[in-house]
VEXTIGU-237463 format. One line per 10 residues: number of its first residue (from 0); for each residue x, y, z of C-alpha. Coordinates in steps of 0.1 Angstrom, whole numbers, plus 5000, padded with zeros to 4 digits. Last residue first. Layout:
<nodes>
NUM) X/Y/Z ~ ...
</nodes>
This chain:
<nodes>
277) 4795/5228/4870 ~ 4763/5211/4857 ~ 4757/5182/4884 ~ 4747/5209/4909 ~ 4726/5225/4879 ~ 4704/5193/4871 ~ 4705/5180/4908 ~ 4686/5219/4912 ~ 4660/5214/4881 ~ 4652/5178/4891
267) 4643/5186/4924 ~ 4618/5210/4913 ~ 4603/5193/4890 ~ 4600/5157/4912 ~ 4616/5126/4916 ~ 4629/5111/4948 ~ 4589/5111/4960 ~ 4590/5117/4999 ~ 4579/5091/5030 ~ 4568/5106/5057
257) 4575/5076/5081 ~ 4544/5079/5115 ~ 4552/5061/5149 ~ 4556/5090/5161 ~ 4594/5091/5161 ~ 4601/5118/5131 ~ 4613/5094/5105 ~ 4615/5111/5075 ~ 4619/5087/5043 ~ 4634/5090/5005
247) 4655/5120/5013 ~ 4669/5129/4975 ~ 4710/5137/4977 ~ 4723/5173/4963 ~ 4759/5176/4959 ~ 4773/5149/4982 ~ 4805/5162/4988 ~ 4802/5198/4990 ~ 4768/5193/5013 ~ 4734/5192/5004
237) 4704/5172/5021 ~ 4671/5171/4997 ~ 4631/5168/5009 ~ 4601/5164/4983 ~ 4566/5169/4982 ~ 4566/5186/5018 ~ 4536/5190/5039 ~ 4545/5167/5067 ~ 4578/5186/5061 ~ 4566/5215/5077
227) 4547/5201/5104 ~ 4586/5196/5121 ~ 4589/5235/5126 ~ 4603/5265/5105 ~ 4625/5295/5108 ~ 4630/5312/5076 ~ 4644/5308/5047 ~ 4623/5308/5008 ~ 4640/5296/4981 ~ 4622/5305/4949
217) 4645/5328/4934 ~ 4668/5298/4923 ~ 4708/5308/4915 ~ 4720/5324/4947 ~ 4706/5303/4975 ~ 4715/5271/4953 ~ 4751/5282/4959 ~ 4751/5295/4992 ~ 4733/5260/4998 ~ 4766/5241/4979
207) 4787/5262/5003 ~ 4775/5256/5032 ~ 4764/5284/5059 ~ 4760/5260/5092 ~ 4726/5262/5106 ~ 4722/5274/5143 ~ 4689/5283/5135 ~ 4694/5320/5129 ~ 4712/5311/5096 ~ 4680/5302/5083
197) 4663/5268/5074 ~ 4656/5262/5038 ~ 4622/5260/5014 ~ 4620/5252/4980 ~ 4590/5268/4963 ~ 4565/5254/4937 ~ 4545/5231/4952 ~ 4561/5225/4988 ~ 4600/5214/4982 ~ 4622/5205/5013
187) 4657/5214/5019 ~ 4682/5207/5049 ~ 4720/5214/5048 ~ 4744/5183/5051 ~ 4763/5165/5076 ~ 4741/5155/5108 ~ 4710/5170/5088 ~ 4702/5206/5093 ~ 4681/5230/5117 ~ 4645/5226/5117
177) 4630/5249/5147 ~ 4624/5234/5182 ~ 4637/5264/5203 ~ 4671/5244/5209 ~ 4673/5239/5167 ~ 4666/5208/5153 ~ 4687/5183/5139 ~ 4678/5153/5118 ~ 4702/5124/5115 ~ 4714/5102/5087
167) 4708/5063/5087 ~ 4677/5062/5096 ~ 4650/5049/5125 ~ 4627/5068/5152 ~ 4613/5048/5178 ~ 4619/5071/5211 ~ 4641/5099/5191 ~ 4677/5099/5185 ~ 4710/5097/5202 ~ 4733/5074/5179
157) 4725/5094/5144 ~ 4738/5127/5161 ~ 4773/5115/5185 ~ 4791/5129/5157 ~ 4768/5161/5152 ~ 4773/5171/5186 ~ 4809/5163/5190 ~ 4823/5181/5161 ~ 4846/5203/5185 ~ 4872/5203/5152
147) 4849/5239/5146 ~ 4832/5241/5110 ~ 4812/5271/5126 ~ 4778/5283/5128 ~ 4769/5255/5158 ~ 4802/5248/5172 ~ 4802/5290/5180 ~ 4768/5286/5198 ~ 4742/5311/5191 ~ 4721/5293/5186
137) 4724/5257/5200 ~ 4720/5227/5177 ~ 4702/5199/5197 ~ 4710/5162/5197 ~ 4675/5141/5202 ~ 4676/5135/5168 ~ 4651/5128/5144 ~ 4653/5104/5115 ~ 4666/5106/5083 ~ 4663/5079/5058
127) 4687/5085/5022 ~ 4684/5051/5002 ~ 4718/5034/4999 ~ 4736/5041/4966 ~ 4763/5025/4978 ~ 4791/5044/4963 ~ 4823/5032/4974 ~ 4845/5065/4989 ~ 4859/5091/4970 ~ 4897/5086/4975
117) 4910/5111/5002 ~ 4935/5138/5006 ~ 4949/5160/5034 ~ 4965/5190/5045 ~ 4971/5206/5080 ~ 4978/5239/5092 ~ 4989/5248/5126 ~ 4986/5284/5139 ~ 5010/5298/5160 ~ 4999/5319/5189
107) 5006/5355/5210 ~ 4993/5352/5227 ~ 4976/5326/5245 ~ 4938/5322/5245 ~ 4929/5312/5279 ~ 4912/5276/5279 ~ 4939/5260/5304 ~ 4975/5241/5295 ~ 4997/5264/5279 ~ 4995/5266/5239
97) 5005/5245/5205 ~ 4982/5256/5177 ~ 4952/5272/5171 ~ 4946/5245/5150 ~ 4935/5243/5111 ~ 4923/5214/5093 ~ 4922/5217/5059 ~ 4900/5181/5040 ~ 4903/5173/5004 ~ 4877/5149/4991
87) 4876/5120/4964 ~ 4884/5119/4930 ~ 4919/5122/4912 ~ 4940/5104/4937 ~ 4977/5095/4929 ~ 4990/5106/4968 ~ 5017/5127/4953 ~ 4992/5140/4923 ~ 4964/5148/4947 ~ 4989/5163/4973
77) 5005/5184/4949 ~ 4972/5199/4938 ~ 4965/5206/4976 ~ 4993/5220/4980 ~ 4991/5244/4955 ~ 4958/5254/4976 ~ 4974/5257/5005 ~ 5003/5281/4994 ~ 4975/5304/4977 ~ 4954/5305/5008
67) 4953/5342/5014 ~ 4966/5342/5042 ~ 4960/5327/5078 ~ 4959/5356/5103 ~ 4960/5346/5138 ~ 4929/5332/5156 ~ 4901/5352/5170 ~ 4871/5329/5167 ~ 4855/5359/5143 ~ 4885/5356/5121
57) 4894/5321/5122 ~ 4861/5319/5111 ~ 4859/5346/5084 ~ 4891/5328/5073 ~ 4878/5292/5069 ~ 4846/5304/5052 ~ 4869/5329/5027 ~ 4887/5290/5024 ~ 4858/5271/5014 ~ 4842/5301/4986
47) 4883/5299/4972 ~ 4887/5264/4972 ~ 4849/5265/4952 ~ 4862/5227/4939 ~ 4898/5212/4948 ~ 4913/5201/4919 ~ 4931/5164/4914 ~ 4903/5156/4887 ~ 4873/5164/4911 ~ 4881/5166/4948
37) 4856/5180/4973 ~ 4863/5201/5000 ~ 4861/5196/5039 ~ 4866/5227/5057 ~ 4882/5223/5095 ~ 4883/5246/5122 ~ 4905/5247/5162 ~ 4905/5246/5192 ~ 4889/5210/5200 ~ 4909/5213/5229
27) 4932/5191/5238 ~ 4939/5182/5201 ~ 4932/5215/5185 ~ 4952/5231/5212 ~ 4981/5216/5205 ~ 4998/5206/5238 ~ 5005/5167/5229 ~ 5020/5184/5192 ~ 5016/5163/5168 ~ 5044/5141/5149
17) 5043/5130/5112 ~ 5060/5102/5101 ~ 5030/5079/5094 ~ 5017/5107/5074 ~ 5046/5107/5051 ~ 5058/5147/5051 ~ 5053/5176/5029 ~ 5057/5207/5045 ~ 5048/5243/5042 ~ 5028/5241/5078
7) 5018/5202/5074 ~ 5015/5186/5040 ~ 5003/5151/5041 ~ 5016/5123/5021 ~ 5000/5088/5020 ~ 5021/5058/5015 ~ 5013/5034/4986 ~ 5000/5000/5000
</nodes>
């Protein structure tokens, strides 16, 4: 088996090589971000839309400047070629870096960057069921509206859920009871002729594939919406950079009730037609 390369702060090093820091704050911590990309041809697509999310992050979570991404996304290219993958994902995982023990922000600190690659992984073409979570996203909460390494919530998502309730992706509501996201992917359902999206203000993340669908149909509606909703729904779709856009066949919701969604509709059709156009 071929041995994979990482790059780590300008480097590139065999991953089985490569030492981290025991007082990195991204390990003892969770202090730190992450953006998960997906790899067509050896090129990372939207790099640019994942890394202004990475800065306006580290930004608002007060870490140190991290450029303009330029160095990381050369890498990136590099790694693909090094590691012979063509499709598959990218993943940047950024740490505050190595710090005193305790939860004070030290300063002044040294960011640690780290780059990956991964095959795409075997398609099973499994059915999409989602079924409600007992996990809540918190508003407000930085792990909420940011890609933080403290990923605990959405990890431990598809084991906590409802009394009864059965999938294999989770569905996350908001801690006022609002529809929030799937455990990896932005939420959308389709009513007659509009597609409907939770807002920001329910501690959804801001992906980049809904930014995208946000900006190209007219008929997206946002807002903050309960459960009933998608009793009414023709059609619910998860997006995420990896995915694209994935057809929910079944909701479970725990009362003893599946809503159970047609995987082909107009609507639908139009928006996996222009996802699998760029």
């Amino acid at each position: 088996m071929a041995k994979e390369i990482v790059w780590i702060n300008g480097t590139f090093r065999e991953a089985g090589k490569t030492a981290w820091p025991l007082s990195d704050r991204g390990l003892s911590l969770g202090d730190g971000l992450f953006e998960t990309i997906c790899l067509r041809n050896g090129s990372p697509e939207f790099f640019a839309a994942h890394w202004q999310r990475l800065i306006n992050s580290s930004i608002e979570l007060l870490f140190d400047d991290i450029g303009n991404g330029e160095a990381a996304l050369s890498a990136l290219h590099e790694l693909a070629i090094r590691n012979k993958i063509k499709n598959g994902s990218a993943r940047i995982l950024l740490s505050r870096g190595v710090g005193p023990r305790g939860i004070n922000i030290p300063n002044p600190t040294q960011a640690n960057l780290l780059l990956r690659v991964f095959p795409e992984p075997a398609d099973t073409n499994q059915p999409l069921h989602l079924a409600l979570s007992t996990i809540r996203r918190v508003q407000g909460n930085p792990s909420s509206v940011h890609k933080t390494l403290s990923h605990i919530d959405m990890v431990m998502s598809r084991r906590f859920l409802v009394s009864g309730a059965k999938g294999n992706e989770s569905l996350l509501l908001d801690n006022e009871g609002h529809l929030s996201c799937a455990g990896t992917a932005n939420l959308f359902w389709i009513t007659g002729d509009n597609i409907y999206t939770p807002s920001i203000s329910c501690a959804v993340l801001a992906g980049i594939t809904r930014a995208r669908l946000l900006e190209k149909f007219g008929n997206i509606k946002t807002g903050e919406y309960f459960q009933d909703s998608l009793r009414k729904a023709d059609a619910v779709f998860i997006t995420n950079a990896l995915i694209g856009v994935k057809a929910v066949k079944q909701v479970d919701l725990g009362d003893n009730k599946v809503l159970t969604f047609a995987r082909s509709n107009s609507q639908l059709k139009k928006v996996i037609d222009f996802i699998a156009s760029v």
